[in-house]
Backbone atoms as SQL, in Angstrom:
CREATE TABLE atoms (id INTEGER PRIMARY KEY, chain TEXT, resi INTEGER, resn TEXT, atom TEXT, x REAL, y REAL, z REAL);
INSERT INTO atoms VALUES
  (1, 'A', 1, 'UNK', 'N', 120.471, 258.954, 125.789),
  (2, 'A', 1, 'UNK', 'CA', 121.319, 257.781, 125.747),
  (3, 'A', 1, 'UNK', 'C', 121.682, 257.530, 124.278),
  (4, 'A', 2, 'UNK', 'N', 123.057, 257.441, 123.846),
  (5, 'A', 2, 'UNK', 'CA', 123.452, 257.471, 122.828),
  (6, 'A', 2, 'UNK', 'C', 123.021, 255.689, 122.014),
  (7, 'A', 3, 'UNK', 'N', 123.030, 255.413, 120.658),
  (8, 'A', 3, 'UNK', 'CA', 122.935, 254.109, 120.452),
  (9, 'A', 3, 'UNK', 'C', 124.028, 253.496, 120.095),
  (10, 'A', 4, 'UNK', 'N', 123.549, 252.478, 119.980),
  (11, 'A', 4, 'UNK', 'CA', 125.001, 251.672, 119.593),
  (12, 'A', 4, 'UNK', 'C', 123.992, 250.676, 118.607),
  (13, 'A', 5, 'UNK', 'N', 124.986, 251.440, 117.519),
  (14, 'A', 5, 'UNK', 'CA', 125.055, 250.807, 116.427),
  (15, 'A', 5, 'UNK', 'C', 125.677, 249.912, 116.161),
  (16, 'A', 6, 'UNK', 'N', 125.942, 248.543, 114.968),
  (17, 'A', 6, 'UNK', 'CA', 126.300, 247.653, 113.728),
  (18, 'A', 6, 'UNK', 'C', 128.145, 247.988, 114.317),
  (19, 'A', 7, 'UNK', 'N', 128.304, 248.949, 113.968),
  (20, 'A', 7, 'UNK', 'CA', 129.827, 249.621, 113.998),
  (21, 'A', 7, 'UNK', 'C', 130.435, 249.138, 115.376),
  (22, 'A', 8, 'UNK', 'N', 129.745, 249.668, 116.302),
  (23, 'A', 8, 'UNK', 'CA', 129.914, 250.430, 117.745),
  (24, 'A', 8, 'UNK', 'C', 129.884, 248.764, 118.212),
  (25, 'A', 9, 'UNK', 'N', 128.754, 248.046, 117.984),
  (26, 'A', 9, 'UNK', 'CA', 128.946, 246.464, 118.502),
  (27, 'A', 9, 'UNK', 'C', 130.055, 245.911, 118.266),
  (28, 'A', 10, 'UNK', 'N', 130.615, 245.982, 116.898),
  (29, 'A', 10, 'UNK', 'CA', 131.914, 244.591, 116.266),
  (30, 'A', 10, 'UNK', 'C', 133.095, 245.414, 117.159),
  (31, 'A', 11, 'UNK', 'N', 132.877, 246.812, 117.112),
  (32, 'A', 11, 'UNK', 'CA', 134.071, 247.421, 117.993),
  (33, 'A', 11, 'UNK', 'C', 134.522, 246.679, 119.487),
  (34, 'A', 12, 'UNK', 'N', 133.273, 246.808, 119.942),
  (35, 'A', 12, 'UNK', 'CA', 133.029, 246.228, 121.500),
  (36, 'A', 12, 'UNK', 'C', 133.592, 244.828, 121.444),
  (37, 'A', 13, 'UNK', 'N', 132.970, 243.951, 120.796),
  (38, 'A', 13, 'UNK', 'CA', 133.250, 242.726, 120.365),
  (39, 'A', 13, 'UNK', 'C', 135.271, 242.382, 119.878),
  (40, 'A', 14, 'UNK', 'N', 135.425, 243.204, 119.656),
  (41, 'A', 14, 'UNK', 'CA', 136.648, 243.356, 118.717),
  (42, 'A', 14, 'UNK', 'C', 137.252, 243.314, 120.509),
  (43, 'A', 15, 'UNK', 'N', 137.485, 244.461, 121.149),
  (44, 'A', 15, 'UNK', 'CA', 138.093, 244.573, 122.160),
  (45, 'A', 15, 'UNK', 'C', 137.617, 243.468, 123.211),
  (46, 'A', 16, 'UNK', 'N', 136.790, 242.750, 123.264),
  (47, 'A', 16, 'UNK', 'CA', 136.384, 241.946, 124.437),
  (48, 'A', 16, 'UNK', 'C', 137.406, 240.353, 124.269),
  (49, 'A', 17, 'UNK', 'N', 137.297, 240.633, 122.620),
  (50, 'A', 17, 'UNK', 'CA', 138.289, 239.535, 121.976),
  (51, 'A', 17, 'UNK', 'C', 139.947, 239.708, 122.196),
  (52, 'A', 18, 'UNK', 'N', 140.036, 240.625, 122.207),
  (53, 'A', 18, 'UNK', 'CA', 141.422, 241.008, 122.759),
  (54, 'A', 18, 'UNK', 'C', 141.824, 241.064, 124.137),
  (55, 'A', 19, 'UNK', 'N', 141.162, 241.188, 124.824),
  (56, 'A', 19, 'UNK', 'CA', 141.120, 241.521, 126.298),
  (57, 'A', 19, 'UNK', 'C', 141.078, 239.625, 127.022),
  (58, 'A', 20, 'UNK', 'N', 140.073, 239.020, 126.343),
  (59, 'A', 20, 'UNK', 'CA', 140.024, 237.597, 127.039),
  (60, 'A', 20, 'UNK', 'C', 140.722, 236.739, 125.954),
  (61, 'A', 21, 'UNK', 'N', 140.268, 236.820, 124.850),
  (62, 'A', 21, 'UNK', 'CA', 140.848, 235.656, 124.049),
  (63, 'A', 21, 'UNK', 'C', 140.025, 235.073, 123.519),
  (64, 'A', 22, 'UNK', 'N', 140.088, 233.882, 122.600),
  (65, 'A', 22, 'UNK', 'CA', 139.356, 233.536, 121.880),
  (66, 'A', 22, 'UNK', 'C', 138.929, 232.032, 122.805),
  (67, 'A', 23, 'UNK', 'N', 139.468, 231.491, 123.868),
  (68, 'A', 23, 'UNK', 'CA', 139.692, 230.433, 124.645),
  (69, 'A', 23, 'UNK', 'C', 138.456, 230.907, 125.644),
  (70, 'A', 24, 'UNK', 'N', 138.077, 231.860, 126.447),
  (71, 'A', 24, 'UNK', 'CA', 137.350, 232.174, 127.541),
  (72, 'A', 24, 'UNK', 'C', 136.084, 232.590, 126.751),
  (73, 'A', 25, 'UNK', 'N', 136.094, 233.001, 125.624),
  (74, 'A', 25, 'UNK', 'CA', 134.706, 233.494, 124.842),
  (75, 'A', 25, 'UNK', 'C', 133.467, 232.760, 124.668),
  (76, 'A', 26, 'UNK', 'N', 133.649, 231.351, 124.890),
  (77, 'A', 26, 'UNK', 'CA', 132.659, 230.607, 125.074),
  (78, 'A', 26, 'UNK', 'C', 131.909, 230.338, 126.761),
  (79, 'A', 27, 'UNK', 'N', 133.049, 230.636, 127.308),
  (80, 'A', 27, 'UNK', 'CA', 132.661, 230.521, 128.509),
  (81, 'A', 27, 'UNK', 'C', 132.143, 231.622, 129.501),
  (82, 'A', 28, 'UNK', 'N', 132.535, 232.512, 128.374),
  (83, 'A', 28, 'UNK', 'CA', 132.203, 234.453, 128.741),
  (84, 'A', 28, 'UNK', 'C', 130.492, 234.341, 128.460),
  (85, 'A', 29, 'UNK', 'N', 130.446, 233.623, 127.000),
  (86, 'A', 29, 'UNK', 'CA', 128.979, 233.603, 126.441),
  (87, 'A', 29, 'UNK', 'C', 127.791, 232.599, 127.444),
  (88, 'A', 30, 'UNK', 'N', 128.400, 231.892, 127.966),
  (89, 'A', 30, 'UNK', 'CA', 127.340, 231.062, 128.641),
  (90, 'A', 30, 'UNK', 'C', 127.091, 231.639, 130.075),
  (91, 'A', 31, 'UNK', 'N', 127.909, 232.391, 130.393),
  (92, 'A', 31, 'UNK', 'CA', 127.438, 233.219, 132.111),
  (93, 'A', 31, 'UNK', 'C', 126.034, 233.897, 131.794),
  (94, 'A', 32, 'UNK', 'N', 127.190, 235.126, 130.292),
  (95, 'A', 32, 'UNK', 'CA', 125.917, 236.078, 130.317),
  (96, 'A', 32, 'UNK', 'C', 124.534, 235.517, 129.709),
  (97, 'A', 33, 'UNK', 'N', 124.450, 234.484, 129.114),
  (98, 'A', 33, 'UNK', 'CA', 123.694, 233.512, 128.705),
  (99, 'A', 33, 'UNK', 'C', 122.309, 233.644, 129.860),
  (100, 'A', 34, 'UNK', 'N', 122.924, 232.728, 131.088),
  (101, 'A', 34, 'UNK', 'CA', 122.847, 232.215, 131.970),
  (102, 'A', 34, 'UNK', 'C', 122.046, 233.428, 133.387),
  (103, 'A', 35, 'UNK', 'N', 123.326, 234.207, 132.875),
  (104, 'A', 35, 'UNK', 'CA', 122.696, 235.942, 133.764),
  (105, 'A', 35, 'UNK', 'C', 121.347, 236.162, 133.201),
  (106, 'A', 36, 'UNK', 'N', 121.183, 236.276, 131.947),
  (107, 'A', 36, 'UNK', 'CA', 119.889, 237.177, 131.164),
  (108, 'A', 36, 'UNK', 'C', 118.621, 235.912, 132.019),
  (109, 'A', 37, 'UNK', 'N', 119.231, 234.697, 131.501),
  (110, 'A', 37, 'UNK', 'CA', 117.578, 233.817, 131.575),
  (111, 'A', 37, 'UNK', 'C', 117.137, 234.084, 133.080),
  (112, 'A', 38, 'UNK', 'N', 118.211, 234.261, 134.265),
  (113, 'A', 38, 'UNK', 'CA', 117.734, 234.276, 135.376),
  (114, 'A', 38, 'UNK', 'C', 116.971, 235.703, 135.894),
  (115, 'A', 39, 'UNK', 'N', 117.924, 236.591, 135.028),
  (116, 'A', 39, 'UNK', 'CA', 117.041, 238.171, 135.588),
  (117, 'A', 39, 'UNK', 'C', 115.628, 237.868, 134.884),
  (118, 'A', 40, 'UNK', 'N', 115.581, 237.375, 133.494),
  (119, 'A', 40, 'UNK', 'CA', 114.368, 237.048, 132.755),
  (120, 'A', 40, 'UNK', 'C', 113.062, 236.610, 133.902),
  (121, 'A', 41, 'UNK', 'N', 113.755, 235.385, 134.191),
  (122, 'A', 41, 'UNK', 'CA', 112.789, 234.725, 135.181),
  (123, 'A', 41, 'UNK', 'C', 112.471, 235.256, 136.291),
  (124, 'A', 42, 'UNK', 'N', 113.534, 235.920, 137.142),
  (125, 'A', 42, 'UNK', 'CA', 113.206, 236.934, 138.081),
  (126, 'A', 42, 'UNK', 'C', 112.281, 238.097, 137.550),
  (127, 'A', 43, 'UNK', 'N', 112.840, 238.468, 136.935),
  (128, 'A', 43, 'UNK', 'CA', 111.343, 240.000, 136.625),
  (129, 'A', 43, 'UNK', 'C', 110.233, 239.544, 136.060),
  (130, 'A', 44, 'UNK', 'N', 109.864, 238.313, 135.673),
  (131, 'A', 44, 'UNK', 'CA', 108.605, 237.615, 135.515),
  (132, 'A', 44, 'UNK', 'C', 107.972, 237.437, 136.224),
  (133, 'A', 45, 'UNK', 'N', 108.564, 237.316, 137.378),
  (134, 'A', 45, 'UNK', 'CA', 108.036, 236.688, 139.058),
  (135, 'A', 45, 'UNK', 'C', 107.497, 237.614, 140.021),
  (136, 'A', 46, 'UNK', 'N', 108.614, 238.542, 139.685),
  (137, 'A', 46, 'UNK', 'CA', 108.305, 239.968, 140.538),
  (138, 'A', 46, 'UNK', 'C', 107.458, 240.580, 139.898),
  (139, 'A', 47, 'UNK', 'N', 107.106, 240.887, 138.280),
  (140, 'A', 47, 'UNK', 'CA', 106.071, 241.768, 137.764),
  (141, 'A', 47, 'UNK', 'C', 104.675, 241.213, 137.531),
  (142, 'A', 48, 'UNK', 'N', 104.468, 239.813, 138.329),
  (143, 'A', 48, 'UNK', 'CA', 102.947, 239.502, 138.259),
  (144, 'A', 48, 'UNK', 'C', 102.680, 239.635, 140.148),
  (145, 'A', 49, 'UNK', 'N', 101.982, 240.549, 140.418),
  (146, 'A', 49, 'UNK', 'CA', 101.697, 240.456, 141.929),
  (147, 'A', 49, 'UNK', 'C', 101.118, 239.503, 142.374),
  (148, 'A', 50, 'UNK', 'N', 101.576, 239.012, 143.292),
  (149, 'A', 50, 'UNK', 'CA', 100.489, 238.103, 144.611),
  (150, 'A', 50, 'UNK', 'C', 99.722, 237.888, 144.428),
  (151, 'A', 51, 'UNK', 'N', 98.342, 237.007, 144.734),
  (152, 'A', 51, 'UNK', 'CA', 97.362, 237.404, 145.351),
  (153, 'A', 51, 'UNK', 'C', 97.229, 237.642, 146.490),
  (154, 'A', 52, 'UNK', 'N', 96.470, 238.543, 146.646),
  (155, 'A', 52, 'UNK', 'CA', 96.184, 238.708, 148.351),
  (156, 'A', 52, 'UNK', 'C', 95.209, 237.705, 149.399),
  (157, 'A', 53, 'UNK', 'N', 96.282, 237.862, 150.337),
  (158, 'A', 53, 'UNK', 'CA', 96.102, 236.226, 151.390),
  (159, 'A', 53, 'UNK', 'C', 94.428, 237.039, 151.744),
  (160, 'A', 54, 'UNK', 'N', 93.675, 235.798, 151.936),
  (161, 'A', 54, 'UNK', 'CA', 92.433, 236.055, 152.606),
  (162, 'A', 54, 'UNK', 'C', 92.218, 235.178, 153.943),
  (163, 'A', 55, 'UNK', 'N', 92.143, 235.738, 155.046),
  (164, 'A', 55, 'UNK', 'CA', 92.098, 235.765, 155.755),
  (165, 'A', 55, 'UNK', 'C', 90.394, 234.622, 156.196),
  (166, 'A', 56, 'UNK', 'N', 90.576, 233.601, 156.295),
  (167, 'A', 56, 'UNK', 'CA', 89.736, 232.748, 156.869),
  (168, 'A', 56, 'UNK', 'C', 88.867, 232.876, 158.505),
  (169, 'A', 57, 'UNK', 'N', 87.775, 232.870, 158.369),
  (170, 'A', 57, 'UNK', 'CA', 87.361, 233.261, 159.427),
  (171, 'A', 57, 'UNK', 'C', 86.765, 231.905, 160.209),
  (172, 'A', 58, 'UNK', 'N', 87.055, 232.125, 161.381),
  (173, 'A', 58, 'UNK', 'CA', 87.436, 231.248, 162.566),
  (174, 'A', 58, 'UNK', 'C', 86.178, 230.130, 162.208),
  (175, 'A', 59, 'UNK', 'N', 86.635, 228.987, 162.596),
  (176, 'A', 59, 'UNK', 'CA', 85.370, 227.880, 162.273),
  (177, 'A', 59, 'UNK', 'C', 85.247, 227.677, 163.331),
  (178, 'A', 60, 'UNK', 'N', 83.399, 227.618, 162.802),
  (179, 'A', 60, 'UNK', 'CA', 82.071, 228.030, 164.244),
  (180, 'A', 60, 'UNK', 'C', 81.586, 226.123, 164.913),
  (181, 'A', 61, 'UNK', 'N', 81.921, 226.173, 165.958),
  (182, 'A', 61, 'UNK', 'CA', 81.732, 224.925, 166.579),
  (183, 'A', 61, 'UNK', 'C', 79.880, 224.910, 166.410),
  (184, 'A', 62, 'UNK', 'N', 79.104, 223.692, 165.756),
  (185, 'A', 62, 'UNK', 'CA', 77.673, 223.496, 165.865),
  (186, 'A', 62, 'UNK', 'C', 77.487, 223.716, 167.284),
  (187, 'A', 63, 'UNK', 'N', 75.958, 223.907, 167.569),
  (188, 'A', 63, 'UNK', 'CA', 75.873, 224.346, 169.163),
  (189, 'A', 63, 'UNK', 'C', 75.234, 223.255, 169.345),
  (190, 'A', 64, 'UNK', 'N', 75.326, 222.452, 170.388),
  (191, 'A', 64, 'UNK', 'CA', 75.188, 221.726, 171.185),
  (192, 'A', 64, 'UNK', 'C', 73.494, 221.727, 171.848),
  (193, 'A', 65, 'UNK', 'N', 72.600, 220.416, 171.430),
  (194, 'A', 65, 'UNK', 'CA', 71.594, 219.894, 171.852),
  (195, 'A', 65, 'UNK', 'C', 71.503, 219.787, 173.451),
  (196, 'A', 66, 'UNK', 'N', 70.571, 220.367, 174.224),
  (197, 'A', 66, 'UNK', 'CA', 70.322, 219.621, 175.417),
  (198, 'A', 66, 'UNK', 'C', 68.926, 218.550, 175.516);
């Protein structure tokens, strides 16, 4: 996987600015904002497992005096 460099970012940036405008860029920034914190919180959730349900065993009626 190639990197992306300093260069390769302002490029990206450069064209995203051209493509939407300088008007939608704030509102471009708060989705993906918005996207990251939720996958964040999702793979937090999903990468601590369960505990495992334990299974309660049946409650024993006292036995009965004659």
């Amino acid at each position: 996987m190639p990197n992306v460099g300093f260069p390769e970012l302002i490029l990206i940036l450069a064209v995203v600015l051209l493509v939407f405008g300088p008007g939608k860029l704030p509102e471009i920034g708060k989705a993906v904002g918005r996207s990251l914190r939720e996958f964040r919180e999702a793979s937090s959730t999903a990468a601590t497992p369960a505990a495992p349900r334990q299974r309660k065993s049946p409650a024993r009626r006292p036995k009965r005096k004659a």
